[in-house]
C-alpha positions in Angstrom: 16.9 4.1 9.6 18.5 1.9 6.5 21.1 3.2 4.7 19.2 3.3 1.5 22.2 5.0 -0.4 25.3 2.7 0.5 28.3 4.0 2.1 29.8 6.5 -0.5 29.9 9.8 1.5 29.6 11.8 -1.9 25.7 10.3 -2.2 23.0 13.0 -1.0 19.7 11.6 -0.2 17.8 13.5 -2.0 19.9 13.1 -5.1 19.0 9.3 -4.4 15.3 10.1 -4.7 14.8 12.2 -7.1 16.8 9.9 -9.3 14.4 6.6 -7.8 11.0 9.4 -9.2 12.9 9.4 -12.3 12.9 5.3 -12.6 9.5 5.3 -11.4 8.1 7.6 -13.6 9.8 6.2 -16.9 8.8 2.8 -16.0 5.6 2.7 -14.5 2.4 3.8 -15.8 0.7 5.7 -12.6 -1.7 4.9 -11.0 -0.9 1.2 -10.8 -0.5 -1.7 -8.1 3.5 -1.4 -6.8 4.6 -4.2 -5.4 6.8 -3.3 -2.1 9.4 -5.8 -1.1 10.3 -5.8 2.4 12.5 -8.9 4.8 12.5 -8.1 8.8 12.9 -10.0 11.9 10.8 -11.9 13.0 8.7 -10.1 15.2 4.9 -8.9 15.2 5.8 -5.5 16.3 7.9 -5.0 13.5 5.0 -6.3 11.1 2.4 -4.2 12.3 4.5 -1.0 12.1 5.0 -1.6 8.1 1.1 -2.5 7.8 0.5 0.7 9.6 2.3 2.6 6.7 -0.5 1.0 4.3 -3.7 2.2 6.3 -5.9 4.1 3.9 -4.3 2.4 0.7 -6.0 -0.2 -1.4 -3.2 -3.2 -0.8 -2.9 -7.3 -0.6 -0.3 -8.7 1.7 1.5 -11.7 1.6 4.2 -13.2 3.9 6.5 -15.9 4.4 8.9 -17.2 7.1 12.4 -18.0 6.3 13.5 -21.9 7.4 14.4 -20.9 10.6 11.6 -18.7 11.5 14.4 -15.7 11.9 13.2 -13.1 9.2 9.5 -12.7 7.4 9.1 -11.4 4.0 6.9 -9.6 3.4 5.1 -8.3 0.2 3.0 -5.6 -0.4 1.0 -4.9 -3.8 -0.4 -1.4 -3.2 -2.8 0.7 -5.5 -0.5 4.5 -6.3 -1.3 7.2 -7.2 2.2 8.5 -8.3 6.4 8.0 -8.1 6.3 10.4 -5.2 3.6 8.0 -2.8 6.2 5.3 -3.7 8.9 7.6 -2.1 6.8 8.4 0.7 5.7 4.6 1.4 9.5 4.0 1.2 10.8 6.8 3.5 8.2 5.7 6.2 8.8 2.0 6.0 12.7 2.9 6.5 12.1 4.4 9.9 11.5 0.6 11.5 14.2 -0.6 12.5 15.9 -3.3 10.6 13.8 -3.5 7.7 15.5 -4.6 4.5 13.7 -2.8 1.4 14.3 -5.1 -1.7 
């Protein structure tokens, strides 16, 4: 999984996410679209796994290569409900491997 929260040993995870509802919450008017950042490898697998998080949500995708063809980013613009299906979305995407969450 990413280290969402950096290296400080003093930073619990779920002081990290309640304080990301918080953001969410004062600056977003739920439901909206969210638009979901994510840059990965190069690799279909990898592609399909973070679709798969998105089955059963309204979304459009977009993605584009880097110059090499290493990395694909990928962008996500998803109808929510609320601050905590962003959290969800976020915890499940951060189980595939190498997946940088922008």
């Amino acid at each position: 999984m990413i280290n969402i929260i950096g290296n400080d040993p003093n930073t619990n995870p779920e002081d990290f996410y309640r304080s990301l509802k918080e953001k969410l919450e004062d600056t977003h008017d739920f439901p909206e679209d969210y638009l979901f950042k994510f840059i990965v490898t190069n690799s279909d697998a990898k592609n399909t796994e973070i679709f798969r998080v998105f089955d059963g949500i309204k979304f459009t995708l977009s993605t584009r290569d880097s110059k090499n063809c290493k990395y694909t980013a990928i962008n996500i613009n998803a109808f929510v409900l609320d601050a905590d299906q962003v959290i969800e979305i976020y915890k499940c995407v951060g189980k595939v491997e190498g997946v940088l969450m922008l």
